[in-house]
C-alpha positions, -999 to 999 in steps of 0.1 A, spaced: -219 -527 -298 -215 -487 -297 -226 -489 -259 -200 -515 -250 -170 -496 -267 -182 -468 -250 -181 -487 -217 -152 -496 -196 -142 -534 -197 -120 -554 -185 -78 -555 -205 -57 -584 -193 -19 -580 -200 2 -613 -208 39 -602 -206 45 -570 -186 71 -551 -200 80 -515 -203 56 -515 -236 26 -532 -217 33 -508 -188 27 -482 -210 1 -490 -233 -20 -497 -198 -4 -464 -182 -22 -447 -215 -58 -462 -210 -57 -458 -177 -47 -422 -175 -67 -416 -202 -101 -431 -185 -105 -461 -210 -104 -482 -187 -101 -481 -145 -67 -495 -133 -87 -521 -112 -99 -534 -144 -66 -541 -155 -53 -577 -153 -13 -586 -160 8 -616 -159 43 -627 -158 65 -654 -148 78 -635 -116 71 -602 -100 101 -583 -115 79 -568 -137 43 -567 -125 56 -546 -90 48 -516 -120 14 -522 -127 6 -531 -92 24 -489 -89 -6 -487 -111 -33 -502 -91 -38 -530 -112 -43 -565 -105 -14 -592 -110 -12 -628 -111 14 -652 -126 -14 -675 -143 -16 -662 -180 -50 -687 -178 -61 -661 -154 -59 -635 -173 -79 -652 -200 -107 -666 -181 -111 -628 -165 -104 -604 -197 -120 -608 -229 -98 -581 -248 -60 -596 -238 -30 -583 -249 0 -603 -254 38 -586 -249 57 -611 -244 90 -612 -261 81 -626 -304 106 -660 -292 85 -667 -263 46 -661 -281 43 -694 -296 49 -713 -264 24 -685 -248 -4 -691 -271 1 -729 -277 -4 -729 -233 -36 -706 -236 -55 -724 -262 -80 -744 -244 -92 -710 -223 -94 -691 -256 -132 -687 -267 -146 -669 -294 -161 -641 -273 -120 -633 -267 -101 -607 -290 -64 -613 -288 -38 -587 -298 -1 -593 -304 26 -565 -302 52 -590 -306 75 -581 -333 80 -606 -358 53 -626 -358 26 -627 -382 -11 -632 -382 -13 -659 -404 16 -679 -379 -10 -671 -349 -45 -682 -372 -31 -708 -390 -12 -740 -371 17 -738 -386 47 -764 -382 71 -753 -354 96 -768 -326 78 -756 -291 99 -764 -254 106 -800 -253 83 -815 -281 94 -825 -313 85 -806 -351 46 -807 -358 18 -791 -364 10 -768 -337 -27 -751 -330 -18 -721 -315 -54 -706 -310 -87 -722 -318 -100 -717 -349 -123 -685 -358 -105 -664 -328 -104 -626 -335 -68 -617 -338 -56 -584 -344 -16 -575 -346 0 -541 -333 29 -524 -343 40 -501 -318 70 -476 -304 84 -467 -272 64 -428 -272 41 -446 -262 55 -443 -230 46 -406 -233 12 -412 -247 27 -397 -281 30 -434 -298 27 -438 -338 14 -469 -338 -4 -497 -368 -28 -524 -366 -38 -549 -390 -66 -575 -384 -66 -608 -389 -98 -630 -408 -119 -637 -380 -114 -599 -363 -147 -574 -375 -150 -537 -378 -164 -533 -340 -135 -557 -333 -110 -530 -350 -128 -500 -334 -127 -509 -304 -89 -518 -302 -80 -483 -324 -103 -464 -298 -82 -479 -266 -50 -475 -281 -55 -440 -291 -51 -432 -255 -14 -440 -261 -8 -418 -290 -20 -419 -328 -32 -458 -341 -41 -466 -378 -50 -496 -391 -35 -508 -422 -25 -538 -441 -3 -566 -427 23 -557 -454 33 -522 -438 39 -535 -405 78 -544 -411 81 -505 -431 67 -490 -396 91 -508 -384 121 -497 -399 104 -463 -400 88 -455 -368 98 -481 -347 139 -474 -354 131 -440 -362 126 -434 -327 168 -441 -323 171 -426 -357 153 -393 -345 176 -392 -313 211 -395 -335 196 -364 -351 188 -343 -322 222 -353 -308 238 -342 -336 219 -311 -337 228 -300 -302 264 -309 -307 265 -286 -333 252 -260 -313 279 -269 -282 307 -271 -312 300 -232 -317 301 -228 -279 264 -233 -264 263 -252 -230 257 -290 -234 226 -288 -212 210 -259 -231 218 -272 -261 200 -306 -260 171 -289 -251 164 -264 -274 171 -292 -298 144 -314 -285 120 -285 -285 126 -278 -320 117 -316 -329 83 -318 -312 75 -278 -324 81 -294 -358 63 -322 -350 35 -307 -341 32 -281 -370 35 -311 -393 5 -328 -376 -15 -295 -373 -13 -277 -402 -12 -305 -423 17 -294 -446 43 -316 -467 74 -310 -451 86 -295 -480 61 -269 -474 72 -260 -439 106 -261 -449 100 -238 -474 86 -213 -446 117 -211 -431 140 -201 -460 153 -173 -467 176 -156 -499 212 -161 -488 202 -170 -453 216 -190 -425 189 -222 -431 194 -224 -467 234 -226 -459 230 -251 -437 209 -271 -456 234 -269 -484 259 -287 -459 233 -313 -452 228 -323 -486 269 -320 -488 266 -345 -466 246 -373 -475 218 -364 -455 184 -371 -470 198 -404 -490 214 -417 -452 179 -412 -436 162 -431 -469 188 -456 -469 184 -465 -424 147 -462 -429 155 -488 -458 180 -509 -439 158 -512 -405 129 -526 -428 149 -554 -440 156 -564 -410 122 -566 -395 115 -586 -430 143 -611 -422 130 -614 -383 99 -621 -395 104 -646 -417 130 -664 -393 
């Protein structure tokens, strides 16, 4: 098995959004894989015109994919994935792995034939995928258009180790992927999945302050960005608590320990607890509609 995760093999795409764009831009800038080996479908061409940009191969047969790709990854919008899986079934073999990045939807609702109401047929039980596939669910954000992604992955009960591998090792080529219990997946979520938007309303913020007190818009925005991913990247590098590298940059009676002062005036930390809180609720309630 270490010689075929080593080698490049063929990823099929079904759904070709931005976030299938760019998990494929990722592997195959990163060598993982060779665009040619790259297989997408869609319904029409308003989407697949990118990974043809690509040098990938297209088709709108999602059987296609499946009969040519035996690691497929669906991204097709959570509302649409039953439907999709429920029409791939019969090509599905044991030799596949099949990985979901639809929001929402659990492993257990892809393993387990649970009762739902497809397109024109009435409330039953439905087999989604044959039994004893190798299903593994990801939880990713949109950095990984950048290749800077914080992404989770949790297995389902057919899925191995080499099975887990071998994803974690692909998708690393679209930023940082760590596999953990199905039960974080809503928190990431609400944490790194909103915190994306979160993050921005911050650096906005940031930078208006900076323009209030008379710095141009321009300059302002990006010296704010900077200071995020310098942050960012001492965090991840040195391996400190954030407390720690805040603690670095304070100073008796200086400016940072003023303004933090005015954060904490403001609500700050408990807002940032309380969206991170708020966000994972959400996903909870998505998931269990």
């Amino acid at each position: 098995m270490a010689d075929e995760m080593s080698e490049p093999r063929r990823v099929g795409f079904v759904g070709a959004g931005r976030m299938a764009e760019a998990i494929a831009q990722g592997l195959i800038r990163a060598g993982k894989v060779e665009a040619k080996q790259v297989l997408a479908s869609a319904p029409t061409d308003k989407n697949l015109c990118h990974f043809r940009a690509l040098g990938c191969q297209t088709t709108h047969s999602n059987h296609e994919v499946l009969q040519n790709c035996p690691l497929v990854i669906f991204a097709t919008k959570p509302q649409v994935l039953p439907a999709v899986l429920a029409e791939v079934a019969p090509v599905v073999t044991t030799e596949h792995i099949i990985v979901s990045v639809a929001a929402g939807i659990s492993l257990s609702s892809m393993e387990e034939a649970p009762s739902l109401r497809l397109p024109d047929t009435e409330l039953s039980s439905v087999q989604l995928l044959p039994p004893k596939t190798r299903v593994l669910r990801v939880s990713p954000n949109l950095p990984c258009v950048v290749q800077e992604g914080a992404m989770v992955m949790t297995r389902g009960h057919h899925a191995g180790n080499e099975d887990a591998k071998l994803l974690q090792n692909l998708l690393e080529a679209c930023g940082q992927c760590i596999e953990v219990p199905e039960s974080y997946v809503d928190i990431h979520t609400g944490l790194s999945g909103s915190g994306v938007a979160f993050v921005c309303t911050f650096s906005e913020a940031l930078a208006e302050g900076a323009i209030k007190m008379g710095m141009p818009s321009d300059l302002a925005h990006r010296i704010a960005a900077q200071t995020l991913l310098g942050t960012a990247k001492m965090l991840q590098q040195e391996g400190k608590h954030p407390a720690q590298l805040r603690t670095d940059v304070l100073t008796p009676a200086g400016t940072t320990i003023h303004g933090l002062h005015a954060l904490e005036q403001g609500g700050f930390r408990a807002a940032a607890m309380s969206a991170v809180e708020a966000a994972t609720c959400r996903a909870k309630e998505l998931s269990k509609k």
